[in-house]
RODO-2510 file (C-alpha; in nm, 4 decimals, decimal comma):
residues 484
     n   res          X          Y          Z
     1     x    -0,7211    -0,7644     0,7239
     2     x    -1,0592    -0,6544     0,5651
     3     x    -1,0707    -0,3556     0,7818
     4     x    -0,7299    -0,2446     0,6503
     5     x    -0,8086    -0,2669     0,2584
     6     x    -1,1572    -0,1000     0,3668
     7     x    -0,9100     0,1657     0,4441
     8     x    -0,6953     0,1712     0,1696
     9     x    -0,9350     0,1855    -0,1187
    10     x    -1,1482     0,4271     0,0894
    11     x    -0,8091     0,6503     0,0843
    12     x    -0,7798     0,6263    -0,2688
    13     x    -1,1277     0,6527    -0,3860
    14     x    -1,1647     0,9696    -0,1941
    15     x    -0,8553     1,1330    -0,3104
    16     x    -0,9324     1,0168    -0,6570
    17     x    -1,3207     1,1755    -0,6072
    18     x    -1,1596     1,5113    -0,4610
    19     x    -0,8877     1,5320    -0,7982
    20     x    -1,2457     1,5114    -1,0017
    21     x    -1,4574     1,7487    -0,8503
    22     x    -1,1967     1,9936    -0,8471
    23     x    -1,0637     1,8989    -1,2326
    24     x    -0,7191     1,8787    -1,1073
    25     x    -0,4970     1,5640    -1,1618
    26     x    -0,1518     1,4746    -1,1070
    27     x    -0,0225     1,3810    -1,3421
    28     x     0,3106     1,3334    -1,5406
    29     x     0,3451     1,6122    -1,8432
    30     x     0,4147     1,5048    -2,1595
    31     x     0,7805     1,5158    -2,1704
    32     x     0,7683     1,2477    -1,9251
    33     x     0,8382     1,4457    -1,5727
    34     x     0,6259     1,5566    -1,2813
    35     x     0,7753     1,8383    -1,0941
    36     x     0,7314     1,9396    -0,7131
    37     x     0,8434     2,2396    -0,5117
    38     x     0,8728     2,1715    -0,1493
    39     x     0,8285     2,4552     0,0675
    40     x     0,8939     2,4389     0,4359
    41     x     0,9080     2,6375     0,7145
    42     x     0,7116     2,9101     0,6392
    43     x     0,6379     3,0482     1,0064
    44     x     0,3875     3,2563     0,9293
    45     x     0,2708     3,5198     1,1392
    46     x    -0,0864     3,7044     0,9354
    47     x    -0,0102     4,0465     1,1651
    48     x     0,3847     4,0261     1,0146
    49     x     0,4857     4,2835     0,7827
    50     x     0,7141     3,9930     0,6322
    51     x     0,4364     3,7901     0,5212
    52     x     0,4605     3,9700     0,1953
    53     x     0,8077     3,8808     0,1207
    54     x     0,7616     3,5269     0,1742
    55     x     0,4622     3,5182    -0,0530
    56     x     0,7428     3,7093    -0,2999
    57     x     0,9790     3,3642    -0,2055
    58     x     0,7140     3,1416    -0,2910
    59     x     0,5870     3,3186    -0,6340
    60     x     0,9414     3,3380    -0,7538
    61     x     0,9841     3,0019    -0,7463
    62     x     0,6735     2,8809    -0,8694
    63     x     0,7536     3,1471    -1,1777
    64     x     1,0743     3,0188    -1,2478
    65     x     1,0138     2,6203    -1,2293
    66     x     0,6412     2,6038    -1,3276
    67     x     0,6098     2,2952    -1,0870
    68     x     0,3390     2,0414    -1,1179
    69     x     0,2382     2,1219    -0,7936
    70     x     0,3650     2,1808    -0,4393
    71     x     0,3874     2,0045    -0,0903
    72     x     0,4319     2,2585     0,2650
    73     x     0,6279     2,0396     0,5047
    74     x     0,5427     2,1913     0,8287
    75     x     0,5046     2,4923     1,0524
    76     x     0,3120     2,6594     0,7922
    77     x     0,0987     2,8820     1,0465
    78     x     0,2667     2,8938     1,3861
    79     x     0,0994     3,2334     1,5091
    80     x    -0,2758     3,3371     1,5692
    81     x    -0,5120     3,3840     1,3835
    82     x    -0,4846     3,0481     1,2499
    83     x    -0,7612     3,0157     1,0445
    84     x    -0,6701     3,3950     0,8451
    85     x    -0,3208     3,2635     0,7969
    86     x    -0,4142     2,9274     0,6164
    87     x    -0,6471     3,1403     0,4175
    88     x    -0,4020     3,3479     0,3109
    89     x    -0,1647     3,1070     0,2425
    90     x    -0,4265     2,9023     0,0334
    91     x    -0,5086     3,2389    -0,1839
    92     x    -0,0949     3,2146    -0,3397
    93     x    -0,1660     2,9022    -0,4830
    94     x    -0,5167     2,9690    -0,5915
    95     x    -0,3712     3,2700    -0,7832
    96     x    -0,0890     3,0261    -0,9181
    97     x    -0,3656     2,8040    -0,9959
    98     x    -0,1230     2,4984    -0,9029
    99     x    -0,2220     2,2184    -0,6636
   100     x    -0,0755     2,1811    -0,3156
   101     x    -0,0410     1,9827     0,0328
   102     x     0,0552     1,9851     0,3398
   103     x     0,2160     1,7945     0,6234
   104     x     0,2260     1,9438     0,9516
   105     x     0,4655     2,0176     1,1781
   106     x     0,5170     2,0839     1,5898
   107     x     0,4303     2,4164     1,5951
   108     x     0,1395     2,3874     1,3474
   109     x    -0,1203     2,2702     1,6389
   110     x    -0,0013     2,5608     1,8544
   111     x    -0,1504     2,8741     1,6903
   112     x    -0,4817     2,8222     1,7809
   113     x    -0,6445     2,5395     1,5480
   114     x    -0,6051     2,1556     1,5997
   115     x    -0,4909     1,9321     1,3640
   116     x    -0,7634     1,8350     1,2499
   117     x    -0,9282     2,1448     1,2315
   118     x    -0,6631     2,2289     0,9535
   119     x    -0,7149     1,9834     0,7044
   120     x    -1,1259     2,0727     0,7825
   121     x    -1,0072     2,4057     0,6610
   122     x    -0,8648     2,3628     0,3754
   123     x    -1,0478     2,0495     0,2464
   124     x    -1,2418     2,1912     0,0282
   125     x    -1,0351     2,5024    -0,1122
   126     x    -0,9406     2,5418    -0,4505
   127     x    -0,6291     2,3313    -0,5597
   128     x    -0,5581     2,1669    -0,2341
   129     x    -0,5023     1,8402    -0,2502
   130     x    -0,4350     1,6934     0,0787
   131     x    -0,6104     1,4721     0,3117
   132     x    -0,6746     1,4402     0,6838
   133     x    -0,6373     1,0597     0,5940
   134     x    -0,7751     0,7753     0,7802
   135     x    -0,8269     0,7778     1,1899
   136     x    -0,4527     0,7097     1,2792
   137     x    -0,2166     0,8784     1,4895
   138     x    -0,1772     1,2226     1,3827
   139     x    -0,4143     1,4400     1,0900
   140     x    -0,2517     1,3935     0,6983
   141     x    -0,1483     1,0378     0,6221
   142     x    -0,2369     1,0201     0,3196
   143     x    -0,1324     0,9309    -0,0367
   144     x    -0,1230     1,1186    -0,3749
   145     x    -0,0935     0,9277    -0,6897
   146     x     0,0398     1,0692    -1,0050
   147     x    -0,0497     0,9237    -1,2828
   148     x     0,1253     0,8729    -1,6515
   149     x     0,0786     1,1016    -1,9251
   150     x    -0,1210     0,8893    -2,1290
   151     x    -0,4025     0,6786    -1,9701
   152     x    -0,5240     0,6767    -1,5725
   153     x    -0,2629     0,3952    -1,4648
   154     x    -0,0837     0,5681    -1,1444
   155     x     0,2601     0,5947    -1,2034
   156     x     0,4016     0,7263    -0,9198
   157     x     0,3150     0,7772    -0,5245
   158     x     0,3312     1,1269    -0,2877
   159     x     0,3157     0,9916     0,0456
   160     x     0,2196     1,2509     0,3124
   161     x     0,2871     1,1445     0,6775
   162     x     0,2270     1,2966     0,9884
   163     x     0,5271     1,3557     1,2375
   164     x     0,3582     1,4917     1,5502
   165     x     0,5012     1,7448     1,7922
   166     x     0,5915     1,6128     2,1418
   167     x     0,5758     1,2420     2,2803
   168     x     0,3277     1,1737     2,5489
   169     x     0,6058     1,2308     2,8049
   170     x     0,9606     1,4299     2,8456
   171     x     1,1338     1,1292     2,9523
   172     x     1,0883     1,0362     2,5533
   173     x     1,2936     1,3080     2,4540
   174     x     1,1427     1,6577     2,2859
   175     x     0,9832     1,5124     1,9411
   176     x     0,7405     1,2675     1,8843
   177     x     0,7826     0,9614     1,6412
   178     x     0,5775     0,8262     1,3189
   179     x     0,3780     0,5872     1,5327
   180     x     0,3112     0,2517     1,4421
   181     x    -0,0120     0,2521     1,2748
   182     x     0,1191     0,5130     1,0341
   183     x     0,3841     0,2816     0,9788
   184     x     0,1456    -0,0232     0,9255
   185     x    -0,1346     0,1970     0,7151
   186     x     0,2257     0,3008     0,4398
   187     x     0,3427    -0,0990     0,4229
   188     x    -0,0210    -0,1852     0,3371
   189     x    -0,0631     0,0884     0,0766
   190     x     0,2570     0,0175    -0,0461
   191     x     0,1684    -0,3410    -0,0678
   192     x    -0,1548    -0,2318    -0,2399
   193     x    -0,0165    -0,0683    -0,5288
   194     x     0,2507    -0,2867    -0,5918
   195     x     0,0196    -0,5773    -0,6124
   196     x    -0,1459    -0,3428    -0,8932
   197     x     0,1662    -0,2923    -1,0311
   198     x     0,2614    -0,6589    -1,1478
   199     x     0,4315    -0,6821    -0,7502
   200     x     0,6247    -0,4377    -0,8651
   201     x     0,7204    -0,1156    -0,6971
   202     x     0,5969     0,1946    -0,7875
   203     x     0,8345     0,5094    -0,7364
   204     x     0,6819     0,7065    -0,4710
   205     x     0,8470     1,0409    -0,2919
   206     x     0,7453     1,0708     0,1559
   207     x     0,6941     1,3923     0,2793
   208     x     0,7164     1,4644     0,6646
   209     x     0,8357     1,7876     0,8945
   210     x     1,0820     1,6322     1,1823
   211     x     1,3246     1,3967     1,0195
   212     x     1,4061     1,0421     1,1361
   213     x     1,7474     0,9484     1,3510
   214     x     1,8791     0,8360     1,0068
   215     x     1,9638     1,1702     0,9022
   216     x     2,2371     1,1618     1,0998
   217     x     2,3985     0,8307     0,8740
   218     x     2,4481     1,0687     0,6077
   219     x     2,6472     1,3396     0,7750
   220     x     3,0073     1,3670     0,5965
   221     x     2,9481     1,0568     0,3034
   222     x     3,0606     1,1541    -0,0272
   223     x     2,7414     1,1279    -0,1398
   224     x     2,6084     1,4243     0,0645
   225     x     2,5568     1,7685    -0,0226
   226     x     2,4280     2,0892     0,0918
   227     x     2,4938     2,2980     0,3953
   228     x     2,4636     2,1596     0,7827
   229     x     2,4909     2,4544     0,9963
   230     x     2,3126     2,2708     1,2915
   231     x     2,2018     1,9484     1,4450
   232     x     1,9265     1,6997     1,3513
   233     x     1,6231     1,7218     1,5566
   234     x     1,5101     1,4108     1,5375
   235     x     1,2804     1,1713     1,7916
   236     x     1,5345     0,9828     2,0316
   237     x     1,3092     0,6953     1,9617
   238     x     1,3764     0,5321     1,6296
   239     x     1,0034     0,3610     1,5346
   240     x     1,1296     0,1654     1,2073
   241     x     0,9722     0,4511     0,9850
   242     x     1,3428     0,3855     0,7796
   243     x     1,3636     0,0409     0,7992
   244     x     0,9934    -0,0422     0,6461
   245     x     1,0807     0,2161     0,3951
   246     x     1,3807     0,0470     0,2953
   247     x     1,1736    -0,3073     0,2980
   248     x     0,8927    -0,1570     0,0803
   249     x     1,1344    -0,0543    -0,1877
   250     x     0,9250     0,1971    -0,3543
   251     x     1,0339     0,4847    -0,1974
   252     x     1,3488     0,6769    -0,3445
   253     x     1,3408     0,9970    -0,1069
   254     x     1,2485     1,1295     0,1925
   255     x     1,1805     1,5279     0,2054
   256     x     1,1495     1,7132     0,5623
   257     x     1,2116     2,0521     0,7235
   258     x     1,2044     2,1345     1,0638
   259     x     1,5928     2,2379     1,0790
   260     x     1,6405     2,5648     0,9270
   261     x     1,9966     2,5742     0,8876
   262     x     2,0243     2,2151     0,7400
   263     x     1,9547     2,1607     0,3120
   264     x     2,1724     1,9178     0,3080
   265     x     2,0959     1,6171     0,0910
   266     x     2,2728     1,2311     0,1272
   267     x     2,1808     0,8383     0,0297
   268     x     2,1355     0,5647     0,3021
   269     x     2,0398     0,1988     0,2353
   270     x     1,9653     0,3547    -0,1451
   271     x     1,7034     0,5463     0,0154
   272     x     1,7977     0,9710    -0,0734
   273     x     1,7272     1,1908     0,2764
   274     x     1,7154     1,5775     0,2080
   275     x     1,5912     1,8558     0,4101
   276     x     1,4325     2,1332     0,2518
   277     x     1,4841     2,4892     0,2229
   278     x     1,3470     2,7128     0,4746
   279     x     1,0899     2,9289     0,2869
   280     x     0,9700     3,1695     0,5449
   281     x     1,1286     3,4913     0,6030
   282     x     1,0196     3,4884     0,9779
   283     x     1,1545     3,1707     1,0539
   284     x     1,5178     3,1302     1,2118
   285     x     1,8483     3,0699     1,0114
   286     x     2,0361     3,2208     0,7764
   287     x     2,0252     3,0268     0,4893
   288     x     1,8868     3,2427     0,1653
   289     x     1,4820     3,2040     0,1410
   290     x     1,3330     2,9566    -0,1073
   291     x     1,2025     2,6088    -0,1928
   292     x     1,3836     2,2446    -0,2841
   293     x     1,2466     2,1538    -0,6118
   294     x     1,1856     1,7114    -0,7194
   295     x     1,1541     1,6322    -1,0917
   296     x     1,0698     1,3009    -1,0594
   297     x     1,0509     1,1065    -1,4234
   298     x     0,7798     0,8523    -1,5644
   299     x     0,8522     0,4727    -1,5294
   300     x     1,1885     0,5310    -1,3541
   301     x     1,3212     0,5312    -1,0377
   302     x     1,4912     0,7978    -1,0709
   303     x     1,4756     1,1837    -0,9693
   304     x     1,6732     1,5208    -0,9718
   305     x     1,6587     1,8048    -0,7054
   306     x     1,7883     2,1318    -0,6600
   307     x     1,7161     2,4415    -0,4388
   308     x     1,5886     2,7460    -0,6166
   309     x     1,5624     3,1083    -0,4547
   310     x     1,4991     3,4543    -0,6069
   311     x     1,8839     3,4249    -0,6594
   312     x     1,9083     3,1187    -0,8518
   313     x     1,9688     2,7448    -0,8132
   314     x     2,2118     2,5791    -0,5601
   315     x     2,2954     2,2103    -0,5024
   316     x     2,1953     1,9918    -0,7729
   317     x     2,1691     1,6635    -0,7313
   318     x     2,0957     1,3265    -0,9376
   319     x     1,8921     1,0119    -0,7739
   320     x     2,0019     0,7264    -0,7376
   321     x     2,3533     0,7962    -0,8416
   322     x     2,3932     1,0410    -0,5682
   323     x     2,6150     1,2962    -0,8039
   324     x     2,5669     1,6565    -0,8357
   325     x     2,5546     1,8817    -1,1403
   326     x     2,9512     1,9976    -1,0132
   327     x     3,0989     1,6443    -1,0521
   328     x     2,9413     1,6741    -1,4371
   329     x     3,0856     1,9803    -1,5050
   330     x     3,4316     1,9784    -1,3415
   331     x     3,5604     1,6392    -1,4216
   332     x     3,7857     1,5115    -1,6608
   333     x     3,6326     1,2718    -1,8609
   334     x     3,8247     0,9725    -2,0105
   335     x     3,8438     0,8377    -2,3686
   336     x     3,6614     0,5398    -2,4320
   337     x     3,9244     0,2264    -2,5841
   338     x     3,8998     0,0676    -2,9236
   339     x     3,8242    -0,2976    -2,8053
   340     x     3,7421    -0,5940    -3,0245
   341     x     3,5457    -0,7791    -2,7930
   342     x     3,5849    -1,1646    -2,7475
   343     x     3,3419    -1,2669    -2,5071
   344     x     3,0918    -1,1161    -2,2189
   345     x     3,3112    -1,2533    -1,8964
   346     x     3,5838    -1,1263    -1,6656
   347     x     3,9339    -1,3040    -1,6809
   348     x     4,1067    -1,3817    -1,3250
   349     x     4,4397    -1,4984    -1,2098
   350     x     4,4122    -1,6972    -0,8142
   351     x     4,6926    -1,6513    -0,6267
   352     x     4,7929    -1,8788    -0,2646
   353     x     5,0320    -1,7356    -0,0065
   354     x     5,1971    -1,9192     0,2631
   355     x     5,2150    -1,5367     0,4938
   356     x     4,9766    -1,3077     0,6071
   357     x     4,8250    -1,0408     0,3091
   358     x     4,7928    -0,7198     0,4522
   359     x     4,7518    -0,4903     0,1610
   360     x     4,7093    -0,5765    -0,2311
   361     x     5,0735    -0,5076    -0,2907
   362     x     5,1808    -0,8338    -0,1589
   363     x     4,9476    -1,0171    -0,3815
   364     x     5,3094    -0,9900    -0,6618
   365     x     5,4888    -1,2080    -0,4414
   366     x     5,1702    -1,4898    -0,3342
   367     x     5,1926    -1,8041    -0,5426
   368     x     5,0130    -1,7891    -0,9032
   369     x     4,7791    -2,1086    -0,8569
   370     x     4,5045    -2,1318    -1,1609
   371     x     4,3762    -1,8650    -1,4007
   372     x     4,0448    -1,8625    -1,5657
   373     x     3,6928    -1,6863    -1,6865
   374     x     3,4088    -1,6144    -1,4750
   375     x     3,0647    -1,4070    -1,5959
   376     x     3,1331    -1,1661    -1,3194
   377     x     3,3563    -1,1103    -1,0342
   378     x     3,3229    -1,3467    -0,7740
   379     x     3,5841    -1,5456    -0,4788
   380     x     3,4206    -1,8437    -0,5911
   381     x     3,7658    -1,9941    -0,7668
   382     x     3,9201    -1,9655    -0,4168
   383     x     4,0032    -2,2981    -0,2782
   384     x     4,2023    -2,1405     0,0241
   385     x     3,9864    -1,9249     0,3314
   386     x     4,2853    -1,7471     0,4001
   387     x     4,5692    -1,5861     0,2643
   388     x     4,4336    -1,6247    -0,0905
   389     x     4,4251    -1,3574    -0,3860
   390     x     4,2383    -1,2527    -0,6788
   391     x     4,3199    -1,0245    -1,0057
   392     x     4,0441    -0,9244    -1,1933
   393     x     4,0674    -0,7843    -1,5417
   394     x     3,7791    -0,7182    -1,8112
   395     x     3,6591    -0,4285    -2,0378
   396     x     3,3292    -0,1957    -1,8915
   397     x     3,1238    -0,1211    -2,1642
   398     x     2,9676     0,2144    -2,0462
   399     x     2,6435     0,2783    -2,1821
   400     x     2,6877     0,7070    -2,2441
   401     x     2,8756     0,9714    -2,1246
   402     x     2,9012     1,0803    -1,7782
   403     x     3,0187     1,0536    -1,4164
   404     x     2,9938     0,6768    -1,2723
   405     x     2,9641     0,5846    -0,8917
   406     x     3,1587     0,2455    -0,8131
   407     x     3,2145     0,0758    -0,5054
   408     x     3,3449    -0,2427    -0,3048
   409     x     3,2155    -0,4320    -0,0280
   410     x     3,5244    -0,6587     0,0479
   411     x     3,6818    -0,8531     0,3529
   412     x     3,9681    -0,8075     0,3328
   413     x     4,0815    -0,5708     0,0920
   414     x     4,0058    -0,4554    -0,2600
   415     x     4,1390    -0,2151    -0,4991
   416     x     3,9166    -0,0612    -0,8307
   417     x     4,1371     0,0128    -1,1362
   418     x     3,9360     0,2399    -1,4473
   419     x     4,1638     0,3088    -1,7500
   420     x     4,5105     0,2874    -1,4984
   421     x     4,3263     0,4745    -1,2697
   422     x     4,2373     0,4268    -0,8965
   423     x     3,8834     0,4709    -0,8708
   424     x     3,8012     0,2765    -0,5227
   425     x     4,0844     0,2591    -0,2423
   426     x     3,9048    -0,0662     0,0129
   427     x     4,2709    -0,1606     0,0720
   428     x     4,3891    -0,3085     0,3758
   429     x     4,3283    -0,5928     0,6374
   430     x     3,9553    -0,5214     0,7645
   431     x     3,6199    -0,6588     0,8555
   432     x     3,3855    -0,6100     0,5607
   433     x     3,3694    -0,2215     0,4340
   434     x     3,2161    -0,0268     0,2020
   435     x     3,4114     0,1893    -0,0067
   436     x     3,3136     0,4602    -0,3091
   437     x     3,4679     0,6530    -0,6013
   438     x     3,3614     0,8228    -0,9249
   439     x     3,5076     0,8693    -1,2230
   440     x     3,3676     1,0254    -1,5458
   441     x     3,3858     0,8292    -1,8818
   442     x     3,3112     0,8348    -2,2325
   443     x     3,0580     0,6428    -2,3884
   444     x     3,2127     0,2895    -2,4751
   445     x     3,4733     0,0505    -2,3526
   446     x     3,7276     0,1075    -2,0523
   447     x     3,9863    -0,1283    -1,8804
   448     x     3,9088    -0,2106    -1,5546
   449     x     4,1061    -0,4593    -1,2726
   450     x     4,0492    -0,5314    -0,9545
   451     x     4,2988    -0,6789    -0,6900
   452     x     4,0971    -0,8664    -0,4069
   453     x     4,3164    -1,0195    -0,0968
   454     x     4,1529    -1,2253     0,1946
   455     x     4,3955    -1,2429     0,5127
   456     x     4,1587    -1,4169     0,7671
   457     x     3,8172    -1,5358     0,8568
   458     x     3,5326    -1,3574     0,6978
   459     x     3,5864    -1,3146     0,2680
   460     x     3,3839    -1,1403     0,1121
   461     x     3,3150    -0,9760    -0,2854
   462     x     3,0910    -0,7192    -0,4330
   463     x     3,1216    -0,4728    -0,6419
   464     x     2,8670    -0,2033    -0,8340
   465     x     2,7776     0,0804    -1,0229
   466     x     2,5659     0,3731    -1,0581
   467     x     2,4892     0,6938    -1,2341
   468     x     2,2653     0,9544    -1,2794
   469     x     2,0435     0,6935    -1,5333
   470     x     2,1455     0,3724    -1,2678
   471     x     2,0550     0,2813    -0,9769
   472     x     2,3187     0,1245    -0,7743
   473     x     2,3570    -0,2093    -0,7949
   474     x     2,6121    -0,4838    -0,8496
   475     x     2,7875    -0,4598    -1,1899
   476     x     2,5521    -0,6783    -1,3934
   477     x     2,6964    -0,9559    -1,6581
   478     x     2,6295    -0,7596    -1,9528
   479     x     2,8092    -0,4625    -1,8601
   480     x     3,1690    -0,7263    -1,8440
   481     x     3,3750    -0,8073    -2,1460
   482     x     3,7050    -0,9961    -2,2591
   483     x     3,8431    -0,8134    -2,5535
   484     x     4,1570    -0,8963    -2,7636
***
């Protein structure tokens, strides 16, 4: 146990010691944001002719967004000579004067320099600001804090991890995994700061090249965005990387590269997964050339990214709520009611029926048993397992404009009602399910019911919220009123 906190306050005390001796700190600005270009991808190749127009890529961006600072997620310099390629690459941000990083990727070992032998490189360069890390598996696991505008209290976490090339053996599949004492050096730094933290999470942002199996959970949801023109190369081997993240509860999103054609962005287990955009114009893939920008914001979970090129922006997108600068701007939004407001509670009616419920239609011609108010929803009236009903009704007070993410987990089915509108469809005899909508509303009041049926074994209840200022959770009491 000593051995490990040896390590972590080693980490941090040398990182901190590095940020002084080159005056550079991370650090949020004074309008309360730190921003972050990723670039990924880069290929470079020192004897290319195209080496010039991906130093163009990279400039344009940093012109445009003016970011805080940037992070390379792998296969940076896949091509000898090594050494005159990181150079070069190193000289673009010392003429930005901006700080950077790096995680490697597969190919980064393969151009004649080891792993390590990178980070030796660049260690003590102007404006880098990455680590080879403690003796794990792998060179650059390490973590950056940020820290607030005002004061030297961290305020955020960068968490640089290595994701290797290939396992120790073919029968493993082609990629290699985040072994497990990267895994157990993050859950003891994490556990570190949040102890500092008043056991609270900080927000933190992981950077690695090859991305996880869960990549694949996010193919298709609603919540997803950006273009998948090809597979994900992932390790066959799933290490827990994802689960401990989700544990931890500090970090919000998880930024790779490694697929070209994939910039595609999605939530899983609240947890945001997003590729970056391939920045190198000698790399494969047709996507346009440029960088995924993070503007993460002091003393909130909470982040927005987009992709920027020469061209423009594409694909913006709002953490936690998981909506996109499109749903803002092409939705209708609806008026909020005038509501004189009784009491903070939701009103229900509990219905019996003596046949099976498929769908929430049937719940008109079930038995009306008992009405009453609750704080929130809940089956808890019930006093049948099966082939019971609820109606919900109550007024949502909605705190400002803009687009809202609901949901219901129900068994069986449920059915989400904003303003006379059907926001989420979980209708239907089922196991427990998950089901989303949005809607976009006005600051203020707005009717909502819910119909909730249980046909047999299993019922089940929940329902939530989010939005670009909320991360999803259940809808909370004070959100829930009874108006006249």
């Amino acid at each position: 146990m000593k051995k490990h906190i040896l390590i972590a306050v080693t980490l941090f005390c040398a990182t901190t010691l590095f940020a002084q001796k080159n005056n550079i700190q991370l650090k949020f600005n004074k309008d309360g944001y730190f921003k972050i270009a990723q670039f990924t991808d880069l290929h470079w190749s020192n004897n290319s002719p195209n080496c010039s127009k991906t130093i163009e890529v990279i400039k344009s961006v940093i012109a445009t967004e003016k970011p805080d600072m940037a992070i390379l997620t792998g296969d940076v310099v896949t091509d000898t000579p090594a050494k005159e390629g990181w150079l070069r690459i190193a000289k673009i941000f010392e003429e930005v004067k901006i700080p950077w990083a790096v995680t490697l990727g597969n190919h980064d070992e393969e151009a004649g320099i080891t792993r390590d032998g990178v980070f030796d490189l660049l260690s003590n360069l102007p404006y880098f600001v990455g680590e080879k890390g403690p003796e794990l598996t792998g060179s650059g696991n390490y973590v950056l804090p940020v820290q607030a505008h005002s004061g030297t209290k961290t305020a955020a976490l960068l968490y640089c991890i290595d994701s290797h090339n290939k396992p120790s053996a073919y029968k493993y599949g082609h990629y290699n995994w985040i072994h497990f004492n990267q895994i157990d050096w993050y859950r003891k730094t994490s556990d570190k700061y949040t102890a500092q933290n008043n056991d609270t999470p900080l927000p933190a942002l992981m950077f690695f090249h090859i991305p996880v199996l869960e990549f694949n959970n996010i193919v298709g949801k609603e919540k997803t965005i950006g273009n998948k023109e090809e597979g994900v190369a992932s390790p066959e081997i799933n290490s827990g990387m994802f689960c401990s993240i989700v544990e931890k509860k500090d970090v919000m999103g998880v930024f790779v590269g490694h697929d070209h054609n994939n910039d595609y962005i999605g939530i899983d287990q609240g947890i945001a997964l997003a590729f970056g955009r391939t920045t190198g114009v000698d790399a494969y893939g047709k996507l346009e050339r440029g960088g995924r920008i993070i503007k993460m914001y002091e003393d909130k979970n909470q982040f927005d990214t987009w992709i920027r090129t020469p061209k423009g922006i594409e694909l913006e997108y709002y953490y936690p709520s998981g909506l996109s600068l499109s749903d803002e701007e092409t939705m209708e939004y609806l008026p909020a009611k005038k509501l004189e407001v009784v009491r903070q509670g939701v009103a229900y009616k509990y219905y019996e029926a003596d046949h099976k419920l498929i769908h929430t239609d049937m719940i008109a011609s079930a038995k009306f048993i008992k009405e009453g108010i609750l704080n929130n929803f809940s089956i808890a009236p019930a006093t049948a397992m099966d082939s019971m009903a609820l109606e919900f009704k109550a007024y949502i007070k909605i705190p400002e404009r803009g687009v809202y993410q609901f949901y219901t987990f129900s068994d069986d089915g449920s059915k989400l009602f904003i303003d006379g509108k059907v926001v989420v469809d979980n209708d239907g005899s089922h196991s427990l399910k998950r089901a989303d909508g949005k809607i976009a509303l006005e600051a203020g009041y707005h009717e909502l019911k819910l119909l909730y049926f249980e046909n047999y074994m299993g019922e089940f209840l929940e329902v939530g919220i989010s939005s670009r200022n909320i991360r999803e959770d259940v809808i909370p009491d004070n959100m829930l009123y009874i108006g006249k």
